[in-house]
VEXNUMAR-349305 format. One record per atom (N, C-alpha, C): residue in three letters; y, x, z. Coordinates in steps of 0.1 Angstrom, whole numbers, plus 5000, padded with zeros to 4 digits. Layout:
N
AlaYXZ...
END
This chain:
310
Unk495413848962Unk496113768972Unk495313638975Unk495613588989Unk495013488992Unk495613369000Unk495213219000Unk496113199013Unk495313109022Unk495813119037Unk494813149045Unk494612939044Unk493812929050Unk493612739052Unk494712709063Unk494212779072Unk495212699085Unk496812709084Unk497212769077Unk499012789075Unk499612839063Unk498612829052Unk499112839034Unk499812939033Unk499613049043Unk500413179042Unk500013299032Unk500413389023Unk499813459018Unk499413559026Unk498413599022Unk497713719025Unk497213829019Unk497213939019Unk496814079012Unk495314079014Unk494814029004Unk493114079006Unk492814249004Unk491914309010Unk491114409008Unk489914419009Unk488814509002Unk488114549002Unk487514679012Unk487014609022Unk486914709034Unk486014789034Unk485714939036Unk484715009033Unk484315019048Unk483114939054Unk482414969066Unk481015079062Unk481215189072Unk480115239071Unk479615219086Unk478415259089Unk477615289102Unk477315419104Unk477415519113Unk476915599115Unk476015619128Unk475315729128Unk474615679144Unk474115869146Unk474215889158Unk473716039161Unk473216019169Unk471416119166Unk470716119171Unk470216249186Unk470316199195Unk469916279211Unk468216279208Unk468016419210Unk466316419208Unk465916589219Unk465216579221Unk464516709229Unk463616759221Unk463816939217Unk463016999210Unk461917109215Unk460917099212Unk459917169212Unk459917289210Unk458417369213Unk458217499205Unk458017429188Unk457117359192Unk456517329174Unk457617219167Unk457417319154Unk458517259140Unk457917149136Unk456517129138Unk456117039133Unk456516889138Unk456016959150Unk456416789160Unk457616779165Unk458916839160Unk460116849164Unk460816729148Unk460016739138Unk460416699126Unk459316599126Unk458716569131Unk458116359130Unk459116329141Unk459116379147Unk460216319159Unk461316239156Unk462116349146Unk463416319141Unk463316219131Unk462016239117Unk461716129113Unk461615999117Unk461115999130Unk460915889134Unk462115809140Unk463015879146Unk463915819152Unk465315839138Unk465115919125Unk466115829116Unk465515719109Unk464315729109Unk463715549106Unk464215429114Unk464015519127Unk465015379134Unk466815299136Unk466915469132Unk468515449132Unk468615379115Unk468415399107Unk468015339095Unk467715189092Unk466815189104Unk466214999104Unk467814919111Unk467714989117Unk469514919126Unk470614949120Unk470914979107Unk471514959096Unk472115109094Unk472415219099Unk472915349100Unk473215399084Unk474115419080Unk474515429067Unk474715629068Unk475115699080Unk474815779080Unk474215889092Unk473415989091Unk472615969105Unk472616139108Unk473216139117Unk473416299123Unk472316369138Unk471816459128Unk470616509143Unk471716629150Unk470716679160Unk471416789163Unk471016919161Unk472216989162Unk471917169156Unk470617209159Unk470217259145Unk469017379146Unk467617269157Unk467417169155Unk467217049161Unk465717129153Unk465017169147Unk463217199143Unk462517309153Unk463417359161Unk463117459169Unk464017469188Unk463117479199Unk463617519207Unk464717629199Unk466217619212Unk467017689212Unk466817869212Unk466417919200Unk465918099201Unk466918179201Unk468318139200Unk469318239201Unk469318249215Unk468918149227Unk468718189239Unk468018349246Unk467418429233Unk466918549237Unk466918619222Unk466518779223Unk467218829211Unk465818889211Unk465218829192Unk463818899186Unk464118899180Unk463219059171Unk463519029154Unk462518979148Unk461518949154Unk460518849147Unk460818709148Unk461818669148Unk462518529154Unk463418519140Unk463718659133Unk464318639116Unk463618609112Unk462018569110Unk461518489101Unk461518319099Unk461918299110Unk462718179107Unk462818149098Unk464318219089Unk465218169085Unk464618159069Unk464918059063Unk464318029047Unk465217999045Unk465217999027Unk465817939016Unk466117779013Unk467417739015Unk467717599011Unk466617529007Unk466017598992Unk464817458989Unk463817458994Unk463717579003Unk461817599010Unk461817559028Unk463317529032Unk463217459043Unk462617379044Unk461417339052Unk460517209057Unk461917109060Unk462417119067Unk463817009075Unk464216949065Unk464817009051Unk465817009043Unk465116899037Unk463716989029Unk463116859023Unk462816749026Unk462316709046Unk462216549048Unk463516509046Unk464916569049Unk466216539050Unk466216479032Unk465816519024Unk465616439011Unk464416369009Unk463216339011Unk462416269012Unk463216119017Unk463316129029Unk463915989036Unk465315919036Unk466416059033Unk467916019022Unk467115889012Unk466215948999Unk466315908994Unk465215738996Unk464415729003Unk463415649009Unk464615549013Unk465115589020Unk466115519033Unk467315439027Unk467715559019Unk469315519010Unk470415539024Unk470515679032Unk470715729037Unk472115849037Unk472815869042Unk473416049044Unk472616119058Unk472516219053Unk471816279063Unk472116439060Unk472916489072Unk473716599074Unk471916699084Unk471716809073Unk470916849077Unk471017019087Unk470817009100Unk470717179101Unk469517249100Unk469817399096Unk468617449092Unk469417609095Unk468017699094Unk468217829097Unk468217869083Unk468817929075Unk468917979053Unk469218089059Unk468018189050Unk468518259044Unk468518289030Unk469518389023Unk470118439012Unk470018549010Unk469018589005Unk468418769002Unk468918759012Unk469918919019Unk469918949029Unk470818919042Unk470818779039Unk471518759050Unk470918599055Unk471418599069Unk471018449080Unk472118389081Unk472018269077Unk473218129079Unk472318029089Unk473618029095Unk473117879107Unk474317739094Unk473417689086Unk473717609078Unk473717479079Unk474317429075Unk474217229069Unk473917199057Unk472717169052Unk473017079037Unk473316959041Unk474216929034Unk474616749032Unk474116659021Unk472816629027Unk472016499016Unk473016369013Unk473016329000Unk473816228996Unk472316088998Unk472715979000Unk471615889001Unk470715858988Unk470715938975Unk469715908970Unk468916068971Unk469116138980Unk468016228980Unk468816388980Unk470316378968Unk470516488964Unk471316608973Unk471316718971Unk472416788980Unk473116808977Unk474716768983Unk475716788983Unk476516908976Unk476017028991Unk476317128992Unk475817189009Unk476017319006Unk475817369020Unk476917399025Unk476917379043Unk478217419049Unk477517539057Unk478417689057Unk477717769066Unk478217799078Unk478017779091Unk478817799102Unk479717909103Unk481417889105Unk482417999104Unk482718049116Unk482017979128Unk483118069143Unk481218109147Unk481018159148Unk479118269156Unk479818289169Unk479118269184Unk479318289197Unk478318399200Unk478718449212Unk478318589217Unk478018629225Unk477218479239Unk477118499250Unk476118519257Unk476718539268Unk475018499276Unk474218399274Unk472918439267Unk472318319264Unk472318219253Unk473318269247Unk473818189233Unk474018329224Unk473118359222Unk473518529215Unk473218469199Unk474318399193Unk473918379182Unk474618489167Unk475218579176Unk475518709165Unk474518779160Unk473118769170Unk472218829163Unk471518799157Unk471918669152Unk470718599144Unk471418539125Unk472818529133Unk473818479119Unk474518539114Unk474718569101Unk476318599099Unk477018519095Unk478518519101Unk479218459099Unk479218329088Unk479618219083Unk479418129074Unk480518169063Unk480318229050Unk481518209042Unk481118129031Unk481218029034Unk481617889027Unk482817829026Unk483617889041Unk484617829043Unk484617659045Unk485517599051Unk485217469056Unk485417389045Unk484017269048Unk484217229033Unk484017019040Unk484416939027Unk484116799032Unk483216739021Unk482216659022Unk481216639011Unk481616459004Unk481916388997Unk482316268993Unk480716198990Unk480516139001Unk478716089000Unk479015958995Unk477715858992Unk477615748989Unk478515668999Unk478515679012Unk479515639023Unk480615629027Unk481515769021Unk482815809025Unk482715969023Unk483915989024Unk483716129030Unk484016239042Unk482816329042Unk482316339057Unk482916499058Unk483416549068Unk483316649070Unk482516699083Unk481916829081Unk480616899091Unk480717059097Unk481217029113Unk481317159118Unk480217199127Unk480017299132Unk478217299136Unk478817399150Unk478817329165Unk478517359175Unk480217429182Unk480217569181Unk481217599182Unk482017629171Unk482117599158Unk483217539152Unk483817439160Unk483217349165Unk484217189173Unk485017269187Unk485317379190Unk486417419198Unk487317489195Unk487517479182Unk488117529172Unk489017429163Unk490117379168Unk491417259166Unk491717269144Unk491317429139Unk491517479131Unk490317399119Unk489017389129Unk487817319116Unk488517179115Unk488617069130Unk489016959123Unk490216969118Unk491217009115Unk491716969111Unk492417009093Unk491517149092Unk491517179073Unk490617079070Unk489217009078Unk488516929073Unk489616769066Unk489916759078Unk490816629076Unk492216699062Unk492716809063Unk493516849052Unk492816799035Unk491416829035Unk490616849026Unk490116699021Unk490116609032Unk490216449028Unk489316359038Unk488716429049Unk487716399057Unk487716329059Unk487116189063Unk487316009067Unk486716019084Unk485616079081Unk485216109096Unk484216249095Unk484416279108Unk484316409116Unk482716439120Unk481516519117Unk480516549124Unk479916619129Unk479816679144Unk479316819148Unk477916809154Unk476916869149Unk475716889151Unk475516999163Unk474916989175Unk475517089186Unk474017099196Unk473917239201Unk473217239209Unk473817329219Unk474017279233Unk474917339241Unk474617289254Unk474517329265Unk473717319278Unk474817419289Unk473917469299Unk474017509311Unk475017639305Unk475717669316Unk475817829316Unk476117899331Unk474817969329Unk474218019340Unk475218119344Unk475618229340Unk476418319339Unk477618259350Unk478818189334Unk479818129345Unk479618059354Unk478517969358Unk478317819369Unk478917769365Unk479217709356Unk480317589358Unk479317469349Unk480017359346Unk479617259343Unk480317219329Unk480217269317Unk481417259302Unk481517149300Unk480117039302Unk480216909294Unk481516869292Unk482316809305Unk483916779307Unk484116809294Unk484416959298Unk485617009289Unk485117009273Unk483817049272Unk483217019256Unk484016859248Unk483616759257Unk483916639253Unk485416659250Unk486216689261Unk487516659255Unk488316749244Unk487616839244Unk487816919233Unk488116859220Unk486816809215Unk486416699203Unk487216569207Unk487616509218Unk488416399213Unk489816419212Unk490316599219Unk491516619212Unk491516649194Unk490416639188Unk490516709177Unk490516539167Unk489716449176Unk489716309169Unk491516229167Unk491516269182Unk493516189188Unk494516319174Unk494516419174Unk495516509166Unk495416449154Unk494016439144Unk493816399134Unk494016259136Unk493916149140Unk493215989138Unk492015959128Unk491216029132Unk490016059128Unk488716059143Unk488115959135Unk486715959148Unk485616069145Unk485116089159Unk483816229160Unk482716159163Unk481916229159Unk480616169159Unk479616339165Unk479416339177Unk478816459182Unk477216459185Unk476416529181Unk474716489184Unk474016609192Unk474216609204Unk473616729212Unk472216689213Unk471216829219Unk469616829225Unk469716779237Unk468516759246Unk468616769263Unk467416859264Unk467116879279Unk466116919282Unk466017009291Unk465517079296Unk465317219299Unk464517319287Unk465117489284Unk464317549277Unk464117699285Unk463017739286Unk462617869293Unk462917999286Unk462518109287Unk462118229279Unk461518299293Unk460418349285Unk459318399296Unk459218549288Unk459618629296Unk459718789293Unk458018849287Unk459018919275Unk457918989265Unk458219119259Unk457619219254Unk457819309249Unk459019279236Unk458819219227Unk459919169222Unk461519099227Unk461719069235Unk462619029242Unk463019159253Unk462219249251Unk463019339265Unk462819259283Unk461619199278Unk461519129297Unk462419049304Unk463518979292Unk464418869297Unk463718769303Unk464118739308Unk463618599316Unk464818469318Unk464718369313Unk465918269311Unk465618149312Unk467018059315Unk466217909314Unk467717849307Unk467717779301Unk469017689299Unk468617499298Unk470017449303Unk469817269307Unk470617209295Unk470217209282Unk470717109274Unk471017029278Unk472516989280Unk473016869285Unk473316749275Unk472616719268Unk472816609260Unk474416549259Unk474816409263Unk476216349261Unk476716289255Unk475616309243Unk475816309225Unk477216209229Unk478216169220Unk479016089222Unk479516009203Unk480515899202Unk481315859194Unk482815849193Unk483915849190Unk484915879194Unk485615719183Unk486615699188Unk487515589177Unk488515709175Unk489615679164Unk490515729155Unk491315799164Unk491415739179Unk492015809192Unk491715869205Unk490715899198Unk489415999207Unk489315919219Unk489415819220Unk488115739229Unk486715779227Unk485815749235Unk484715729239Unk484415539234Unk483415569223Unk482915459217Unk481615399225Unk481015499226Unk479615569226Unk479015669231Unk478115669244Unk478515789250Unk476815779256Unk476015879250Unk474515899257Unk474615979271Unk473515969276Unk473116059288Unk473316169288Unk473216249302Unk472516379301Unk471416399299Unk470016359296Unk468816389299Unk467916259293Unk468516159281Unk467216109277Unk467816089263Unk466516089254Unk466816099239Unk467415939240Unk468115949229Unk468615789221Unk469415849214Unk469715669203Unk470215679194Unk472115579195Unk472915659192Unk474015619194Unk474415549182Unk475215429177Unk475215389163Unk476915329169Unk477215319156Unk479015279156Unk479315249141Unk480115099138Unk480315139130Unk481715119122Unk482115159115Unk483615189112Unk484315169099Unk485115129100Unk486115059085Unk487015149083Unk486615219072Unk487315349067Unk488615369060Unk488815219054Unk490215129045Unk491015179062Unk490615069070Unk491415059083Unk492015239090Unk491115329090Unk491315439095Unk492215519088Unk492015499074Unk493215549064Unk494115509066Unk494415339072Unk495815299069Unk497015349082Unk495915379091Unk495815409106Unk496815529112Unk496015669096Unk496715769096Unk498115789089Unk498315689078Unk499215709077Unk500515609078Unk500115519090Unk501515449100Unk501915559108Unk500615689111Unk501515769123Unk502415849120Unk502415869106Unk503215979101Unk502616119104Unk501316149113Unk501316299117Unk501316369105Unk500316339094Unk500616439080Unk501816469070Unk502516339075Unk503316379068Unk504716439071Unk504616479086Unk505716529094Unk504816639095Unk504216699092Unk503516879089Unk504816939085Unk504617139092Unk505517199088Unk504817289087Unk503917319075Unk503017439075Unk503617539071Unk505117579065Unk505517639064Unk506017779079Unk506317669090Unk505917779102Unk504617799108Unk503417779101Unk502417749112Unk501617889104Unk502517989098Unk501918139098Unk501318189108Unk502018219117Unk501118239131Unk499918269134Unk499218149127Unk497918089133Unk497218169128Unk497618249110Unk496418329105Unk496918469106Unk497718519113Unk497918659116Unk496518709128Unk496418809121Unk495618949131Unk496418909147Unk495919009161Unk496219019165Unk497019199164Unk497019249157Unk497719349155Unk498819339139Unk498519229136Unk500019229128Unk501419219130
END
């Protein structure tokens, strides 16, 4: 306790846990190589402007390849400790004194994960998150490249806080944030690569964004979202079957407060770095003046995990 100078009143001191986070908007290449100085480069910068934790975006070492279906496109996928990504993702954690939510293509003897390791800031890994919802579309054919994530949704307690991490289309899915936040999540991060869709015409961004700020406002929990931009081609090959494609990474990257505002909000169409930063004491106390967890009735909310033929 304390009392203040101007009116000798007491006051409740605390110890406020500010972190920074910042998500990084970047355009990816064919080459892994120069897709990963890139990202180096711009978490050095998010880093120098104080970023305590730093989010790239999905599968962010390679143009978008679920855009067309190869099977020489499964070599990709490597082992947690032989990912090139993973390791700068601990090289500069630990350089930096850093979190750094990594995506990468793993695989595990026989099978492909569209993965996260989550670097703690002196270097180490957390754990891996494996992506639980795989999309099926035009141009997003990512069933032929993943299976499913069973990791099940998980939240990692870093040097910072602790973070929970859904990857792309998990975030339209009301069900990731909010077991995240069940599990202890302080704030929210989706790593995403998501653009045009040629197919329907329409324009998702809108509706993407509000998606994730209904998932921030339900919870009282802020999002922190890191999309690509760009244009990406596919130029018809014997391996592809002669597709021919283009997709418009619409960037947007955004930040959200505890009530899905818009903190923070990039372009369509040029890299940058978005930074925010946030008092996690405050966000805790936040959720529970609203009462929403503790007026839960999961007792009726069976429903949600029945078949559609139960």
């Amino acid at each position: 306790m304390y009392y203040t100078a101007d009116s000798g009143r007491k006051k409740e001191s605390r110890r406020m846990r500010q972190v920074k986070v910042a998500a990084i908007q970047m355009q990816c290449s064919k080459n892994p190589e120069e897709n990963r100085k890139k990202a180096e480069k711009m978490i050095r910068k998010a880093a120098g402007d104080g970023a305590n934790i730093i989010l790239l975006p999905e599968l962010f070492e390679r143009e978008y390849f679920c855009q067309q279906r190869r099977y020489d496109f499964y070599h990709y996928a490597k082992p947690l400790e032989e990912n090139e990504a993973v390791l700068m993702g601990q090289r500069l954690a630990k350089e930096l004194g850093v979190v750094l939510p990594i995506s990468f293509y793993e695989k595990e003897v026989n099978n492909l994960y569209n993965s996260i390791a989550c670097i703690d800031a002196d270097g180490t890994i957390l754990g891996v998150y494996r992506k639980t919802h795989i999309p099926d579309d035009h141009y997003y054919q990512e069933k032929f490249y993943f299976t499913p994530g069973d990791t099940g949704f998980r939240v990692f307690q870093t040097r910072f806080g602790t973070i929970g991490i859904g990857i792309c289309w998990d975030q339209w899915f009301p069900e990731t944030a909010r077991s995240m936040a069940l599990l202890g999540a302080e704030l929210l991060f989706y790593p995403t690569a998501i653009g045009s869709e040629p197919i329907l015409e329409c324009d998702s961004m809108p509706h993407w964004r509000r998606c994730m700020q209904g998932h921030s406002a339900a919870n009282l929990m802020p999002v922190i979202a890191a999309n690509r931009i760009g244009l990406e081609t596919v130029e018809p090959n014997e391996e592809n079957g002669g597709q021919t494609s283009s997709l418009t990474f619409y960037g947007s990257s955004f930040l959200t407060d505890e009530t899905g505002e818009l903190f923070k909000s990039a372009s369509r169409d040029k890299e940058e770095i978005l930074e925010k930063e946030y008092d996690l004491d405050e966000l805790s106390a936040k959720r529970l003046e609203w009462g929403l967890f503790r007026d839960r009735r999961p007792e009726y909310y069976s429903i949600i995990t029945k078949t559609a033929h139960q």
